[in-house]
ModelCIF file with pLDDT and N, C-alpha, C, O atoms, coordinates in Angstrom:
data_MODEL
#
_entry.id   MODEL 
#
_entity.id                         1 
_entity.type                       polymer 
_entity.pdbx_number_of_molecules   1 
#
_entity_poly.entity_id                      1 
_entity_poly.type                           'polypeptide(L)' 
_entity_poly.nstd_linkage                   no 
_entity_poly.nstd_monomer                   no 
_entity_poly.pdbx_seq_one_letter_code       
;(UNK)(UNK)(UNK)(UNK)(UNK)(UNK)(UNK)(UNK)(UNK)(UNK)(UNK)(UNK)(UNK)(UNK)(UNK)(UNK)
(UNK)(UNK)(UNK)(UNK)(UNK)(UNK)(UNK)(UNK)(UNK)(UNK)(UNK)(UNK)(UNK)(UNK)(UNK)(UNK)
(UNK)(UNK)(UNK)(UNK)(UNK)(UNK)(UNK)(UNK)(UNK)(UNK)(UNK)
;
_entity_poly.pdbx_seq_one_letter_code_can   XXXXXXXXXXXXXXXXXXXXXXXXXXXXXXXXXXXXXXXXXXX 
_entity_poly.pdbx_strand_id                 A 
#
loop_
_entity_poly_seq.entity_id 
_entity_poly_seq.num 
_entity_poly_seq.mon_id 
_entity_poly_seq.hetero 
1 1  UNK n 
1 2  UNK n 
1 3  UNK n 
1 4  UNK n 
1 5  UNK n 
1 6  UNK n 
1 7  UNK n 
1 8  UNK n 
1 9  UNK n 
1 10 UNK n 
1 11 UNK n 
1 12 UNK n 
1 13 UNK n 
1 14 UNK n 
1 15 UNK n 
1 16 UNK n 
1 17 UNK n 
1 18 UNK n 
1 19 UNK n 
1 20 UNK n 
1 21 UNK n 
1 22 UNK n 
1 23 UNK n 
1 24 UNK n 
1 25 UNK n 
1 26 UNK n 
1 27 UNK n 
1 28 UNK n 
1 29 UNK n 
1 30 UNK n 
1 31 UNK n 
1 32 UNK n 
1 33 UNK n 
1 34 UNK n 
1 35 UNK n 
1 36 UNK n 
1 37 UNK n 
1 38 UNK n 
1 39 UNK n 
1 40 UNK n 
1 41 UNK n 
1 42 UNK n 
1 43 UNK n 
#
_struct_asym.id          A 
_struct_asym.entity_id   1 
#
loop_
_ma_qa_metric.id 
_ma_qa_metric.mode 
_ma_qa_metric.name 
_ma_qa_metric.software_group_id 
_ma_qa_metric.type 
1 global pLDDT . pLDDT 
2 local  pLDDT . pLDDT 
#
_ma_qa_metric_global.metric_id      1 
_ma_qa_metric_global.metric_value   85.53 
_ma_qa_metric_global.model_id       1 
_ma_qa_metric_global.ordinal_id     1 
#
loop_
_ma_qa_metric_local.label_asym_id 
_ma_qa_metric_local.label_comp_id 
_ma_qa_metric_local.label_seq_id 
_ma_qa_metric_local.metric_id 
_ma_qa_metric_local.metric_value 
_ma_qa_metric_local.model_id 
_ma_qa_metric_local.ordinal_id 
A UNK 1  2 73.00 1 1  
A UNK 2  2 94.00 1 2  
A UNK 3  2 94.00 1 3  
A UNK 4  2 94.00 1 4  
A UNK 5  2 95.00 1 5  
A UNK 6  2 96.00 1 6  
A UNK 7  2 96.00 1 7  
A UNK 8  2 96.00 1 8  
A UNK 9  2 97.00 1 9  
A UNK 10 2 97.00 1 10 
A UNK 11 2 97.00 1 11 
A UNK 12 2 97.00 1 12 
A UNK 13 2 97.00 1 13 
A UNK 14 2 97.00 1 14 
A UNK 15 2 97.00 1 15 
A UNK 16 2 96.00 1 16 
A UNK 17 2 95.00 1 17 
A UNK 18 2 95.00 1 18 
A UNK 19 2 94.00 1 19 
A UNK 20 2 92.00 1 20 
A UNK 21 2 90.00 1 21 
A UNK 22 2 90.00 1 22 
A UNK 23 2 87.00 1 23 
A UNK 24 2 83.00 1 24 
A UNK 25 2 82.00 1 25 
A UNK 26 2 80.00 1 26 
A UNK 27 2 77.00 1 27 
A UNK 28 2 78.00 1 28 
A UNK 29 2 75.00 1 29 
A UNK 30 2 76.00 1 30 
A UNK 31 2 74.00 1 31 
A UNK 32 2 76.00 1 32 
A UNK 33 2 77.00 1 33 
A UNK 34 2 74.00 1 34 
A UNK 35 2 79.00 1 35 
A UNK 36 2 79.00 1 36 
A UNK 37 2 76.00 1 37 
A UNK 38 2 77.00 1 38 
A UNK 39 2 80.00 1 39 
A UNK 40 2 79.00 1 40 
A UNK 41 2 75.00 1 41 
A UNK 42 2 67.00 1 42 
A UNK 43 2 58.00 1 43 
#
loop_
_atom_site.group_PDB 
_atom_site.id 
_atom_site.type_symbol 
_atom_site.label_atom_id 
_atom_site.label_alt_id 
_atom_site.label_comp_id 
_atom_site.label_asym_id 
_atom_site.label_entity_id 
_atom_site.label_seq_id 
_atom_site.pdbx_PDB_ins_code 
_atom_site.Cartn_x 
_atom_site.Cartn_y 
_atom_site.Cartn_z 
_atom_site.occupancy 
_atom_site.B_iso_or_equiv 
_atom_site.pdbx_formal_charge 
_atom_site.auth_seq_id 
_atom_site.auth_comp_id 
_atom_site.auth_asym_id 
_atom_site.auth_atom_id 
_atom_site.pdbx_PDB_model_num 
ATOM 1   N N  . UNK A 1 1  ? 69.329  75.749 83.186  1.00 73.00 ? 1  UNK A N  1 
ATOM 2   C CA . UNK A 1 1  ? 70.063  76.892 83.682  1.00 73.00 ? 1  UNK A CA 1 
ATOM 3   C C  . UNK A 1 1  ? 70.104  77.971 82.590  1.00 73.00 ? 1  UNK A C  1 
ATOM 4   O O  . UNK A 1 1  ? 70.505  77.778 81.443  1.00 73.00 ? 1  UNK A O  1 
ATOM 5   N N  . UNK A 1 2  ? 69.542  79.380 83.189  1.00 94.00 ? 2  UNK A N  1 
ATOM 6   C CA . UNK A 1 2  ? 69.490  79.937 82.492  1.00 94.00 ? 2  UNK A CA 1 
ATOM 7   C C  . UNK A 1 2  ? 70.922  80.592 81.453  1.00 94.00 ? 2  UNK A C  1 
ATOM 8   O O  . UNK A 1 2  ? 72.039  80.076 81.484  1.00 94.00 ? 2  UNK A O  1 
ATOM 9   N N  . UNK A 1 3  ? 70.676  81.408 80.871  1.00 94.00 ? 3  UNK A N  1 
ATOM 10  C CA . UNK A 1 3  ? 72.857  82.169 80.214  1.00 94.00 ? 3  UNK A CA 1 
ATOM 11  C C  . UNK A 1 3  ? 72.803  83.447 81.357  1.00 94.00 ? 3  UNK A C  1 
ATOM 12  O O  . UNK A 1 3  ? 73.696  84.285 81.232  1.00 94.00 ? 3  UNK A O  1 
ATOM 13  N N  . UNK A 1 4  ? 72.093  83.590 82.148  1.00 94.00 ? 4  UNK A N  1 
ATOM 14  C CA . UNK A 1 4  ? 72.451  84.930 83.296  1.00 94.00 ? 4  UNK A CA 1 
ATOM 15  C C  . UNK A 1 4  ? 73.252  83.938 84.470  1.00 94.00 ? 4  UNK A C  1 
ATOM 16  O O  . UNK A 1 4  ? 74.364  84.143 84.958  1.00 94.00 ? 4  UNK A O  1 
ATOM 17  N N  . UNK A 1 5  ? 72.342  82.839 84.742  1.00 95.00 ? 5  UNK A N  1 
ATOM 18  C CA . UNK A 1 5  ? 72.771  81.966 85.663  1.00 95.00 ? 5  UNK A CA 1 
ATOM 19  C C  . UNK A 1 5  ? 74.071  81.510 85.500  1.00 95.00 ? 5  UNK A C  1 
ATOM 20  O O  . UNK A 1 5  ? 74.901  81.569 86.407  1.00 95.00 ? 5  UNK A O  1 
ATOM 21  N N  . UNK A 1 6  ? 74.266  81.120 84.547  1.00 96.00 ? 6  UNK A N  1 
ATOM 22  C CA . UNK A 1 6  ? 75.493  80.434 84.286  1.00 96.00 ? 6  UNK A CA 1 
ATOM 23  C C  . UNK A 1 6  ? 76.841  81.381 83.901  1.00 96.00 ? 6  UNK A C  1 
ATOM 24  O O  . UNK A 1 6  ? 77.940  80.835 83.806  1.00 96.00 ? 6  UNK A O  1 
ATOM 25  N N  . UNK A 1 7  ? 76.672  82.983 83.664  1.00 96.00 ? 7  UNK A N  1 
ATOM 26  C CA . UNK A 1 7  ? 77.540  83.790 83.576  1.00 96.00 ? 7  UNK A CA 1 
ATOM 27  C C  . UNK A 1 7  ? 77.569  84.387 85.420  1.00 96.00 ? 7  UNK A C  1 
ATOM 28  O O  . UNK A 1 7  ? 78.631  84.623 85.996  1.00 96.00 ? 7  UNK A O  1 
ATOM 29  N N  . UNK A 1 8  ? 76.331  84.523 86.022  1.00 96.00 ? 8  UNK A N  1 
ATOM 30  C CA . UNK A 1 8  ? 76.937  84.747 87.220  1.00 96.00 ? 8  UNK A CA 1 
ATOM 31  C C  . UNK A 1 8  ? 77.754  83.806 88.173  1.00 96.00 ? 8  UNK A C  1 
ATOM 32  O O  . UNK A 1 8  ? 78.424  84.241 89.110  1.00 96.00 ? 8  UNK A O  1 
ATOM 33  N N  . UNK A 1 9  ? 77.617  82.200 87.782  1.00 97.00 ? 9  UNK A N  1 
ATOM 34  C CA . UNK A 1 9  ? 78.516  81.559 88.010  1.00 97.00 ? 9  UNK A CA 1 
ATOM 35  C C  . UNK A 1 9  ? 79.903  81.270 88.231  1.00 97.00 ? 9  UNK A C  1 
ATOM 36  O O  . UNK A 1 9  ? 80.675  80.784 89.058  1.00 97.00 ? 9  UNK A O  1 
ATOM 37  N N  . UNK A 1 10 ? 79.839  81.935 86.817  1.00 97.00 ? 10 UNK A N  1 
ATOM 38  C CA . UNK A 1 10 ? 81.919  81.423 85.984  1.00 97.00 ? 10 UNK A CA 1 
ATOM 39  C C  . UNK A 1 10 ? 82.271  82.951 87.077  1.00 97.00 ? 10 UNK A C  1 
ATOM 40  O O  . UNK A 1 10 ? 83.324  82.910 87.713  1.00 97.00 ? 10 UNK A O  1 
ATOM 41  N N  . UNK A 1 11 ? 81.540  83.973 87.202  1.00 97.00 ? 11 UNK A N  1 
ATOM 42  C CA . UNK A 1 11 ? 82.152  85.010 87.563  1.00 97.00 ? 11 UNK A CA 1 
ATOM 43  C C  . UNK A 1 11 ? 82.206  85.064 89.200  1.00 97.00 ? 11 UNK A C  1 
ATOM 44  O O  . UNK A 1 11 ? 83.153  85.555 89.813  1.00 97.00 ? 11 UNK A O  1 
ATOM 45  N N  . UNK A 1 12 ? 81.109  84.514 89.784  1.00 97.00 ? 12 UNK A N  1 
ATOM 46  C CA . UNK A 1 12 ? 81.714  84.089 91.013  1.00 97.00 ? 12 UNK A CA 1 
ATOM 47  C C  . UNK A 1 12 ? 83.160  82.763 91.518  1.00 97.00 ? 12 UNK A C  1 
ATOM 48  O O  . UNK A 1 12 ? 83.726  82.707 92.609  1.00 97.00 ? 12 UNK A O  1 
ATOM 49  N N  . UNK A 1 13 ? 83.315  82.180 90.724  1.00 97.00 ? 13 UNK A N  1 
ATOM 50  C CA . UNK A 1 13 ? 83.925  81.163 90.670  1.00 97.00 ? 13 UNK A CA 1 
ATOM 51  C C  . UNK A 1 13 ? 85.637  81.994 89.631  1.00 97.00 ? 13 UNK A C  1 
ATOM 52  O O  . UNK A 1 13 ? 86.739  81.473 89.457  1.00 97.00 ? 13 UNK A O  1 
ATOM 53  N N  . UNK A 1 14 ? 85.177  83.227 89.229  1.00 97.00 ? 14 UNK A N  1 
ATOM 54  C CA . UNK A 1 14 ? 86.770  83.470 88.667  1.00 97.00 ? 14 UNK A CA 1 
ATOM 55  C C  . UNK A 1 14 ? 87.146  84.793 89.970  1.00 97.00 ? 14 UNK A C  1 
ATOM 56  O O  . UNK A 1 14 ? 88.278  85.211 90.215  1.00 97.00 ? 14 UNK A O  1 
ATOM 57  N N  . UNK A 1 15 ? 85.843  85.253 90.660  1.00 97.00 ? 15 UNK A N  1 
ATOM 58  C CA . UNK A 1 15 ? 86.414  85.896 91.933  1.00 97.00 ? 15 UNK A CA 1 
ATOM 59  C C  . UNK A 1 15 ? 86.975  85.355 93.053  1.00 97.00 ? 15 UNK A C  1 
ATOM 60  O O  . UNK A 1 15 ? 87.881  85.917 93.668  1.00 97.00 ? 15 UNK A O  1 
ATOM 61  N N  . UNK A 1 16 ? 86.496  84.288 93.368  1.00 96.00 ? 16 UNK A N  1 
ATOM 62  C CA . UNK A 1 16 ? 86.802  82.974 94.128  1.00 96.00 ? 16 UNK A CA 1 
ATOM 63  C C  . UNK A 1 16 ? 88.000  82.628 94.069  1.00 96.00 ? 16 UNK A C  1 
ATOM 64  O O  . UNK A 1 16 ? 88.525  82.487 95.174  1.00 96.00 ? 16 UNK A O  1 
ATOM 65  N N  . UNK A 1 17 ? 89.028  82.318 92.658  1.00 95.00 ? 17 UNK A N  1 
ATOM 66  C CA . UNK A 1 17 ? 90.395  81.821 92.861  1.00 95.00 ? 17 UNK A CA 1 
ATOM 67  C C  . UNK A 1 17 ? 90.709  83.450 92.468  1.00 95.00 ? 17 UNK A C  1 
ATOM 68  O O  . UNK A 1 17 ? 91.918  83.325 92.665  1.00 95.00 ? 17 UNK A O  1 
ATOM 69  N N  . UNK A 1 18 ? 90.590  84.744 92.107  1.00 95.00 ? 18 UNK A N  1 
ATOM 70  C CA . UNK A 1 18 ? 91.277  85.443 92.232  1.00 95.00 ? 18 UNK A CA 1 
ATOM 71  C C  . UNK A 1 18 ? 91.733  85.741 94.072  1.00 95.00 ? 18 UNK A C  1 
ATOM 72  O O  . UNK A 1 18 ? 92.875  85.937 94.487  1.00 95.00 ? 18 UNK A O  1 
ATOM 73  N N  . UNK A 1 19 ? 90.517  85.694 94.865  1.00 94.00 ? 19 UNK A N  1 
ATOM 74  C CA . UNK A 1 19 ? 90.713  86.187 96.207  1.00 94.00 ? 19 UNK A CA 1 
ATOM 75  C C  . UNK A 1 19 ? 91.790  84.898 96.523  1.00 94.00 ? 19 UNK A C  1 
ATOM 76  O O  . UNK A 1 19 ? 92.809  85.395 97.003  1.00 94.00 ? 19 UNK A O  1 
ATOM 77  N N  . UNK A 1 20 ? 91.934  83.189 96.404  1.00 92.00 ? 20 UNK A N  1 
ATOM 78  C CA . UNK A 1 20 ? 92.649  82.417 97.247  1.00 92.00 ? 20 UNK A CA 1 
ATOM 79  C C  . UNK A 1 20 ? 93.770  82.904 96.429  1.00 92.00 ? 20 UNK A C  1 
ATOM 80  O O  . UNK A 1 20 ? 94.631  83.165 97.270  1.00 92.00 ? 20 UNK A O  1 
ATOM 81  N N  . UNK A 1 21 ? 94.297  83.201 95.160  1.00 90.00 ? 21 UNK A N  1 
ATOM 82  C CA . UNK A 1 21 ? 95.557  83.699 94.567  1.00 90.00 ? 21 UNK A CA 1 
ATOM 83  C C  . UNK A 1 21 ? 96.264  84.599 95.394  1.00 90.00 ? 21 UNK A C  1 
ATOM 84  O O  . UNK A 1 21 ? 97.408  84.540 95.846  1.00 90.00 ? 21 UNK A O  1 
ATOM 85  N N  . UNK A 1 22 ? 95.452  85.368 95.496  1.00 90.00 ? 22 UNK A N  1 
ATOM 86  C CA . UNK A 1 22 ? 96.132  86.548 95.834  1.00 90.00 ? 22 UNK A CA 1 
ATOM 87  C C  . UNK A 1 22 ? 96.307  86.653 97.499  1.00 90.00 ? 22 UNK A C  1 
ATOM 88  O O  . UNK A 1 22 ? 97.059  87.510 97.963  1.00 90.00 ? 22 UNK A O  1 
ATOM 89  N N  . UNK A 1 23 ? 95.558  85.718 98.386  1.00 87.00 ? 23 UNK A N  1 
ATOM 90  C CA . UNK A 1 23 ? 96.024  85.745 99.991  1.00 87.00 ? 23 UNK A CA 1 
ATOM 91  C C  . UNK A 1 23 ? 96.705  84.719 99.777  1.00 87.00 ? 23 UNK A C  1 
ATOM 92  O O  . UNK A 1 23 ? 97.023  84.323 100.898 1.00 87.00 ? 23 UNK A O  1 
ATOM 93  N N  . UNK A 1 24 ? 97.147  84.010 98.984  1.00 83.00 ? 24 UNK A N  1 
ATOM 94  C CA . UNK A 1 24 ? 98.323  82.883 98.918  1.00 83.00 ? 24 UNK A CA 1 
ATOM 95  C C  . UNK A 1 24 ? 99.134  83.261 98.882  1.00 83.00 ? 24 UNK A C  1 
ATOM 96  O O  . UNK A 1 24 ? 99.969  82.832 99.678  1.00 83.00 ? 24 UNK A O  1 
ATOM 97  N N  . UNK A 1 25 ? 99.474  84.209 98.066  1.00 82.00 ? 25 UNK A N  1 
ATOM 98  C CA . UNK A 1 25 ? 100.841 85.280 96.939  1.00 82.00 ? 25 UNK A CA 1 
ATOM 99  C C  . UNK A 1 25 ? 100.917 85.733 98.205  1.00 82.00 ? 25 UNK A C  1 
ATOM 100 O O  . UNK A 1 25 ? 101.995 85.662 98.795  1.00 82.00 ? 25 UNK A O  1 
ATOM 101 N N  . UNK A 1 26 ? 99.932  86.201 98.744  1.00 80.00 ? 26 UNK A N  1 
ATOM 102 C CA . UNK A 1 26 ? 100.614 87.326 100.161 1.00 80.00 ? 26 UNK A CA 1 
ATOM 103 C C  . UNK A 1 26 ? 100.989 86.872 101.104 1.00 80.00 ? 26 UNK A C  1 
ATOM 104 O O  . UNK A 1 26 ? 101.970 87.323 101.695 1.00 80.00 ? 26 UNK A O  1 
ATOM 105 N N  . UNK A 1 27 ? 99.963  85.325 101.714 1.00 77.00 ? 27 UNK A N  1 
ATOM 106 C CA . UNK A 1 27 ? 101.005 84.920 102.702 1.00 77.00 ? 27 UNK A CA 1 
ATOM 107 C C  . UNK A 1 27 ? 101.794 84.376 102.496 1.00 77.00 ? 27 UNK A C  1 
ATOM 108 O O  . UNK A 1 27 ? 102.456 84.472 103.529 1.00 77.00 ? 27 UNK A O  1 
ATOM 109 N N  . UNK A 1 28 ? 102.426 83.656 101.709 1.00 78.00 ? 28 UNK A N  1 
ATOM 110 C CA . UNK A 1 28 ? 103.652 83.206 101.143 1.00 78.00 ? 28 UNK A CA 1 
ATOM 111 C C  . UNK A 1 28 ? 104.886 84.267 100.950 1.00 78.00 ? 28 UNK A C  1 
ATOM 112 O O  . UNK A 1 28 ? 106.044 83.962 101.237 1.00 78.00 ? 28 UNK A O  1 
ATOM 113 N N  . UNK A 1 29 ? 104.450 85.756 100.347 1.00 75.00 ? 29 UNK A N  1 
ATOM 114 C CA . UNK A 1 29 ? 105.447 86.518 99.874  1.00 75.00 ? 29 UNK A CA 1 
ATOM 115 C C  . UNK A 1 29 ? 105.607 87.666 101.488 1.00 75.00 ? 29 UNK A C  1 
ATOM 116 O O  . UNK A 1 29 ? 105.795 88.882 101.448 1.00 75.00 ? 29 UNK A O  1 
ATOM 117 N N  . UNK A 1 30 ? 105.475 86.882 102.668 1.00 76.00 ? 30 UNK A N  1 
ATOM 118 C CA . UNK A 1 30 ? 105.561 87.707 103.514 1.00 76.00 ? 30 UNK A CA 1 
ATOM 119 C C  . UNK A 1 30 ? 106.400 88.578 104.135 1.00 76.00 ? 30 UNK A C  1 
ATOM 120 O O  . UNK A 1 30 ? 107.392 87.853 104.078 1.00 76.00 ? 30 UNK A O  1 
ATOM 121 N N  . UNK A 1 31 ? 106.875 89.771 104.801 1.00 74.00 ? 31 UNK A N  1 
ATOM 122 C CA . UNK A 1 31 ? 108.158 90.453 104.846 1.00 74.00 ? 31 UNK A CA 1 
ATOM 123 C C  . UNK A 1 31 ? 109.339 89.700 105.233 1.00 74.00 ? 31 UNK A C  1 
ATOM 124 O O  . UNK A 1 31 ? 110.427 89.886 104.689 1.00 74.00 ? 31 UNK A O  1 
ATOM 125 N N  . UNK A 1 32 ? 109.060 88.458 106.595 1.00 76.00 ? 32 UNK A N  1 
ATOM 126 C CA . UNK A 1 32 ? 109.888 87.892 107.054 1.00 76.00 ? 32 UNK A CA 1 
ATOM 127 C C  . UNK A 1 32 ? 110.508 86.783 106.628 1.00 76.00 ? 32 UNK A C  1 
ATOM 128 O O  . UNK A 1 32 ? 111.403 86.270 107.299 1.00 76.00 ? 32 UNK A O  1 
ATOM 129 N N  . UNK A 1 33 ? 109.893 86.027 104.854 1.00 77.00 ? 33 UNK A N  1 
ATOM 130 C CA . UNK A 1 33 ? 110.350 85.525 104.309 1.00 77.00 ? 33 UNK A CA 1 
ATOM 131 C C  . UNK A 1 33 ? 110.914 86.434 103.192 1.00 77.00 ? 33 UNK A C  1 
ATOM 132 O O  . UNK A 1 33 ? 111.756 86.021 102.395 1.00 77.00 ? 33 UNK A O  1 
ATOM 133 N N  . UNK A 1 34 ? 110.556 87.330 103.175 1.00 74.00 ? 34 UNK A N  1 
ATOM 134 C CA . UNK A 1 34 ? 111.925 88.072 102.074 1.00 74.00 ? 34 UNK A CA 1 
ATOM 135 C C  . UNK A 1 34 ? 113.264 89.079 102.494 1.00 74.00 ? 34 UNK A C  1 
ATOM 136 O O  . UNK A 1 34 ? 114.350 89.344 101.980 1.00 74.00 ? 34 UNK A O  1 
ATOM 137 N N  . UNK A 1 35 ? 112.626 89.419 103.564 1.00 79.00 ? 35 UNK A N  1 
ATOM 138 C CA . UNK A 1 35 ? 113.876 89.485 104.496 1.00 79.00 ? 35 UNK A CA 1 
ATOM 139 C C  . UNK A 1 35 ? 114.776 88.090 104.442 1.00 79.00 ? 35 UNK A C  1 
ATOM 140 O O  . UNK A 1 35 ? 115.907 88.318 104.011 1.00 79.00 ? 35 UNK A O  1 
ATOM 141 N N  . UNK A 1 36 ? 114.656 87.394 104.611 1.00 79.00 ? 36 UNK A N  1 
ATOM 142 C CA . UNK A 1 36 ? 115.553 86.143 105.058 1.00 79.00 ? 36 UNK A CA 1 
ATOM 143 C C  . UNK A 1 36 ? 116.034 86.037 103.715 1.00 79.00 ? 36 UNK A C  1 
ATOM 144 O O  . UNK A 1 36 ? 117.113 86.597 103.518 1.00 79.00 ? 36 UNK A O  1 
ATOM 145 N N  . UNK A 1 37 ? 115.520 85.474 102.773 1.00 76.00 ? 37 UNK A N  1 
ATOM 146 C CA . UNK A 1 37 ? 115.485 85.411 101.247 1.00 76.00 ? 37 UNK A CA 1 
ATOM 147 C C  . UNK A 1 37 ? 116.808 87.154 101.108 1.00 76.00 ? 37 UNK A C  1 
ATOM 148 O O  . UNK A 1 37 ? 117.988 86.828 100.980 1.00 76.00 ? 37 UNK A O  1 
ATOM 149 N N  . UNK A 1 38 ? 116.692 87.814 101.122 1.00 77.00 ? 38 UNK A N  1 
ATOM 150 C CA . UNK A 1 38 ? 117.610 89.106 100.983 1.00 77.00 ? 38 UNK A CA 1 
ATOM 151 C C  . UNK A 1 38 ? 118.861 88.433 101.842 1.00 77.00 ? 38 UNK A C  1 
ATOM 152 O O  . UNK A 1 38 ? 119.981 88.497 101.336 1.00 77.00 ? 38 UNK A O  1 
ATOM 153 N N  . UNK A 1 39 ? 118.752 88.009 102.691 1.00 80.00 ? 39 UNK A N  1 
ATOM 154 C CA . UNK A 1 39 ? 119.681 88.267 103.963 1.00 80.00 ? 39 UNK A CA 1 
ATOM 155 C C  . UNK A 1 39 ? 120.580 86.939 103.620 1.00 80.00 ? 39 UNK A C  1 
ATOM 156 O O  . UNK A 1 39 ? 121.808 86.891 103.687 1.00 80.00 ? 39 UNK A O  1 
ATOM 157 N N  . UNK A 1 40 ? 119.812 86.004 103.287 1.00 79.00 ? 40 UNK A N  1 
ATOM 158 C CA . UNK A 1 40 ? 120.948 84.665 102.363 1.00 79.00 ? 40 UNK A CA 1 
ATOM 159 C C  . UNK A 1 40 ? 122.070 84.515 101.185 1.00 79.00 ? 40 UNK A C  1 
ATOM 160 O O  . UNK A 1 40 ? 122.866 83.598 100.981 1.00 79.00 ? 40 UNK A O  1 
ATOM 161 N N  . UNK A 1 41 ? 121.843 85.793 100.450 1.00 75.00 ? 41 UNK A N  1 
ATOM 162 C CA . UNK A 1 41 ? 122.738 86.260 99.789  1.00 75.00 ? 41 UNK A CA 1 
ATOM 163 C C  . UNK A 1 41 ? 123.571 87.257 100.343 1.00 75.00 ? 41 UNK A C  1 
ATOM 164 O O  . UNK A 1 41 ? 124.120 87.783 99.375  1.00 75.00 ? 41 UNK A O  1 
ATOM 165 N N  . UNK A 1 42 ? 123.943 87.774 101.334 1.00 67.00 ? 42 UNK A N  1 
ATOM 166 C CA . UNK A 1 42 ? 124.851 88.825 101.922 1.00 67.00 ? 42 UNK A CA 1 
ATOM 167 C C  . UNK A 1 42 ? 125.594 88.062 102.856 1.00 67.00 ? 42 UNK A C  1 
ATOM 168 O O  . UNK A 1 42 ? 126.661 88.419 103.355 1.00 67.00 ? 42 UNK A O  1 
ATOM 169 N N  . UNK A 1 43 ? 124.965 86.945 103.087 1.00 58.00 ? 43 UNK A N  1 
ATOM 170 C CA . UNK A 1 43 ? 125.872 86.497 104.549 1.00 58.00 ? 43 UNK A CA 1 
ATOM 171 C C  . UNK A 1 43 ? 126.175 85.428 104.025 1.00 58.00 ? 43 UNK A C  1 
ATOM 172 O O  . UNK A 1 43 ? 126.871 84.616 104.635 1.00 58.00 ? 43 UNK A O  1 
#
């Protein structure tokens, strides 16, 4: 394996968990769970 091969690798593979990070973070951090999350401390 060449050092081009193996750098386009690590860099597909560090875009890869950036994209599942970040639709995780989002569906997890969704309006209707932070609404609720807000709304548990007032009531």
């Amino acid at each position: 394996m060449t050092q081009t091969q193996r750098i386009l690798k690590w860099l597909m593979l560090v875009a890869l968990a950036a994209l599942l990070s970040y639709f995780g973070v989002r569906s997890y951090l969704s309006p209707e769970l932070l609404f609720g999350f807000a709304n548990s401390f007032t009531c």
